[in-house]
MIZANU-177160 format. One line per field, with one value per residue (C-alpha): residue number from 1; residue in one letter; z, x, y negated. Coordinates in steps of 0.1 Angstrom, whole numbers, always signed. Example, Ala and Ser with C-alpha at 12.3 -4.5 7.8 and 13.67 -1.06 7.14 Angstrom:
BEGIN
num	c(1	2)
residuo	c(A	S)
pz	c(+78	+71)
px	c(+123	+137)
py	c(+45	+11)
# end
This chain:
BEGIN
num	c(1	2	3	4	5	6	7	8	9	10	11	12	13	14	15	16	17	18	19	20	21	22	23	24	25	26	27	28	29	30	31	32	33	34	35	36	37	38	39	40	41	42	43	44	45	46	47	48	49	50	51	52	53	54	55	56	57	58	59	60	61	62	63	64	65	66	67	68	69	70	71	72	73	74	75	76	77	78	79	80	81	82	83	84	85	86	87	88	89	90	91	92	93	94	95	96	97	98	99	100	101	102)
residuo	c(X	X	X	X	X	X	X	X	X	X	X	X	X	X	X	X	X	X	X	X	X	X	X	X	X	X	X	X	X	X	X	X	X	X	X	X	X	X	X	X	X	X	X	X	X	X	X	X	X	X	X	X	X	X	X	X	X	X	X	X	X	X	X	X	X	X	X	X	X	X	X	X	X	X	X	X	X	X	X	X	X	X	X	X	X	X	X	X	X	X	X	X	X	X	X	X	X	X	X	X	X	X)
pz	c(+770	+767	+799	+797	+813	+819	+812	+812	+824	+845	+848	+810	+797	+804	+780	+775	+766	+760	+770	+752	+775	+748	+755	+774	+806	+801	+764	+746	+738	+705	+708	+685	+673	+655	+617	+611	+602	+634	+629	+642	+655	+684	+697	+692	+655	+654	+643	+662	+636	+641	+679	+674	+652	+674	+710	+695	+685	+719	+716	+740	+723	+741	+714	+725	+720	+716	+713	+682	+661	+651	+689	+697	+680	+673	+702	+724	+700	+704	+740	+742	+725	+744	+779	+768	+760	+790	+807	+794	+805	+840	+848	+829	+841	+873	+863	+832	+826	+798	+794	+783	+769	+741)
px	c(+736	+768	+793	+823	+859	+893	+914	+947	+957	+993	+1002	+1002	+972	+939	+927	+891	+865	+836	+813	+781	+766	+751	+716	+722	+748	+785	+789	+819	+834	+844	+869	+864	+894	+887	+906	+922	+957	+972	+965	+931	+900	+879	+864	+833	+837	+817	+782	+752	+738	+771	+766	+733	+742	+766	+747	+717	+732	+750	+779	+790	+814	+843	+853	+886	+905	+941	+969	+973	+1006	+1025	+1027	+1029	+1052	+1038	+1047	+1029	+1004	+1004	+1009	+979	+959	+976	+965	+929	+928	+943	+918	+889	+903	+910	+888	+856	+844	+845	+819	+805	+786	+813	+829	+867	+876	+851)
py	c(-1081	-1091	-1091	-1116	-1104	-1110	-1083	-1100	-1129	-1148	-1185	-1192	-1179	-1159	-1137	-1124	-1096	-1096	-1060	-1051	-1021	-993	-979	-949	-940	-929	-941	-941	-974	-991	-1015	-1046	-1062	-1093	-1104	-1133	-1118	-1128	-1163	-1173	-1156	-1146	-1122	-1136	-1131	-1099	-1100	-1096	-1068	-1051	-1052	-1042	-1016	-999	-1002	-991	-958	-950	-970	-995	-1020	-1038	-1072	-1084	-1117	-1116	-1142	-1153	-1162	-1178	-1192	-1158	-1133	-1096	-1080	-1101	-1094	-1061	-1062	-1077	-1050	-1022	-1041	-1044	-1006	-1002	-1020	-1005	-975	-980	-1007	-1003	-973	-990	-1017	-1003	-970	-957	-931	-941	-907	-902)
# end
């Protein structure tokens, strides 16, 4: 089932993730970040065989949007990223059953 979140967000933008919960307690967590070379993309690009694909074998899978260029230069970009690691870390074990470290 997938679990929609904001992991970062001020008075310009919001920006989103979306949590697919693997099939066992305290997975480890593979975070998704979509193509698009910067320039367009979601993070609802992934497949749903790839989603099944990794929660089915005891991965829970954390797909991340990200603001994309060339309204945004790359260290925004890549600002971005770093905060929705981040989050995943210090936040999702708080509403998920992950383990962040593996």
């Amino acid at each position: 089932m997938k679990n929609t979140v904001i992991f970062k967000q001020n008075d310009r933008f919001t920006i989103k993730a979306d949590f697919y919960a693997a099939n066992n307690d305290n997975a480890p967590v593979i975070v998704y970040i979509h193509g698009g070379g910067l320039l367009w993309g979601t993070r609802e690009d992934i497949s749903e065989e790839m989603i099944k694909l990794y929660t089915n074998n005891g991965f829970s899978l954390f797909s991340i949007d990200y603001r994309l260029a060339p309204e945004s230069k790359l260290p925004d970009i890549l600002e971005d990223v770093q905060d929705a690691l981040l989050w995943i870390e210090t936040e999702g074990p708080k509403q998920f059953s992950i383990d962040p470290k593996e």
